[in-house]
C-alpha positions in Angstrom: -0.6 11.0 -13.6 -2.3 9.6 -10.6 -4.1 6.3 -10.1 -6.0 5.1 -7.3 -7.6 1.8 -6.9 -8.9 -0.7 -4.3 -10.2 -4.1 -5.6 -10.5 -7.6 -5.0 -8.3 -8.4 -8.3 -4.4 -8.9 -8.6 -2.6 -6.1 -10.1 0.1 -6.5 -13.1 3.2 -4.6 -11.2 5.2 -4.1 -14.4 2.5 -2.8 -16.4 2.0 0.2 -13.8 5.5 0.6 -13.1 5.5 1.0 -17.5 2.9 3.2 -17.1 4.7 5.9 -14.2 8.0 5.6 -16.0 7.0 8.2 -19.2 9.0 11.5 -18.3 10.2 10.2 -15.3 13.9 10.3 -14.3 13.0 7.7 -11.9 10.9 5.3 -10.6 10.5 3.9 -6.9 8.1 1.2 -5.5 6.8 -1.0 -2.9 4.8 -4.0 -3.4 3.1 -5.7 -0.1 3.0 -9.2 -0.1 0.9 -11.5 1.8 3.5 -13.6 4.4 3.1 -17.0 4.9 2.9 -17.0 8.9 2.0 -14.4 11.4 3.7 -14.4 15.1 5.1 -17.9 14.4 1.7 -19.3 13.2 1.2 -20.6 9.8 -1.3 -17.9 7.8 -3.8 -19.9 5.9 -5.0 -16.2 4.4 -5.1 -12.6 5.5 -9.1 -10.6 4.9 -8.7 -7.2 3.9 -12.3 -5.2 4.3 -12.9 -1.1 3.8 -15.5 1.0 3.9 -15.9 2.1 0.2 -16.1 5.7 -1.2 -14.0 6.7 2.5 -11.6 4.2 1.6 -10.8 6.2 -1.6 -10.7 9.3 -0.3 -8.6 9.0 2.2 -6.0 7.2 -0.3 -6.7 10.3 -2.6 -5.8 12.8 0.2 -2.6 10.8 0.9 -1.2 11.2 -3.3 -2.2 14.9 -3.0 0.3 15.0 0.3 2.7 13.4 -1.2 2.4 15.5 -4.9 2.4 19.0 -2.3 6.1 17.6 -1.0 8.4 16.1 -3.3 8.1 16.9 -7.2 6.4 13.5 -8.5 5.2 13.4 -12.1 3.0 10.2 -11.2 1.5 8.2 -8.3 -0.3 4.9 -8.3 -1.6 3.4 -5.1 -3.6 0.2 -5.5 -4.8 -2.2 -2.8 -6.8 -5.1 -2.6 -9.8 -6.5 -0.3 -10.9 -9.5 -0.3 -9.6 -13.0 0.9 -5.6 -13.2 0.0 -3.8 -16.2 0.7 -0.1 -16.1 1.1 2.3 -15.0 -2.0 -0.3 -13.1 -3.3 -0.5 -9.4 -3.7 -1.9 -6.9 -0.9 -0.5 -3.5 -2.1 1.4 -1.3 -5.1 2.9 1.8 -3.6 4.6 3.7 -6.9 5.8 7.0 -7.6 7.9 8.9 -10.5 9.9 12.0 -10.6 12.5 13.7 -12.3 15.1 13.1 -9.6 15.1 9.6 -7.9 15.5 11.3 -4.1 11.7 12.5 -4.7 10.1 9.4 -6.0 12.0 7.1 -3.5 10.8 9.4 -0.3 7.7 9.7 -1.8 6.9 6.3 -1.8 8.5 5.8 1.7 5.9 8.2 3.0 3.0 6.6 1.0 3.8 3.4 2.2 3.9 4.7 5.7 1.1 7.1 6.2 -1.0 3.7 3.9 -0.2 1.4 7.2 -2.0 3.8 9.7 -4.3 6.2 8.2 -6.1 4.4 5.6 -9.3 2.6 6.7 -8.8 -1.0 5.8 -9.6 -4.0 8.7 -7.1 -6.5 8.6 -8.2 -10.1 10.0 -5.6 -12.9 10.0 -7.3 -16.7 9.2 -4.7 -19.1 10.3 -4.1 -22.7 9.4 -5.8 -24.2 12.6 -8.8 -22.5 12.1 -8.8 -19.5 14.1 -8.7 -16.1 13.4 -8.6 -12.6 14.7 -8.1 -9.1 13.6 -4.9 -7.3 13.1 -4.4 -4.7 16.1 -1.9 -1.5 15.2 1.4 -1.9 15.3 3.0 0.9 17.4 6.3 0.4 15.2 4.1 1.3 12.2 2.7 4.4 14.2 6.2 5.1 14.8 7.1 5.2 11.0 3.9 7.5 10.2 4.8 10.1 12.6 8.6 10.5 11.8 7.4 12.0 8.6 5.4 15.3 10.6 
């Protein structure tokens, strides 16, 4: 089972973790959250943009890298676009397998390679009024490459 998703509306966590946890020995996830400041600043709300159809794609390519390495029997990646305002929802990383060791380094990697090779433009709106776009984090690029 696979499930792929980007949209502007909130997921329902436990209902997809439900869903991955049929035949499954195990079940690993990671759900982003939107913070409540950035660099010390208060976050009034973080835009999320992509470039649809590529955005898919490239989030398809990643499940079928991570279904070629570790024995998963499901993967759901869903993000969302839009204007988020702290607490809510940004991301659900989940995978399942037989074993726990494959579904918890499955979604490790997902989670990873999601942070620096999927095409989604991050711009911070803070409190004050300003704003600006997030640049990439070199520990993040870090993180992606450890996995090669």
């Amino acid at each position: 089972m696979r499930k792929i998703a980007v949209q502007p509306g909130d997921f329902d966590a436990n209902a997809e973790l439900a869903a991955l946890s049929a035949n499954a020995g195990g079940v690993a996830s990671f759900i982003g959250v939107v913070r409540g400041d950035a660099g010390g600043r208060a976050l009034a709300a973080l835009r999320l943009e992509h470039y649809p159809g590529m955005t898919e794609k490239a989030l398809e390519r990643l499940a079928e890298a991570a279904e070629a390495r570790w024995a998963l029997s499901g993967c759901t990646i869903i993000h969302r676009i839009g204007r988020l305002t702290p607490g809510q929802n940004i991301v659900l990383v989940a995978t399942s397998s037989r074993h726990r060791a494959d579904a918890l380094a499955a979604t490790a990697y997902l989670i990873d390679q999601l942070k620096t090779s999927a095409p989604f433009w991050k711009a911070e709106e803070f409190a004050d009024g300003t704003a600006h776009w997030v640049e990439a984090r070199e520990s993040d690029e870090t993180a992606a490459k450890a996995w090669l």
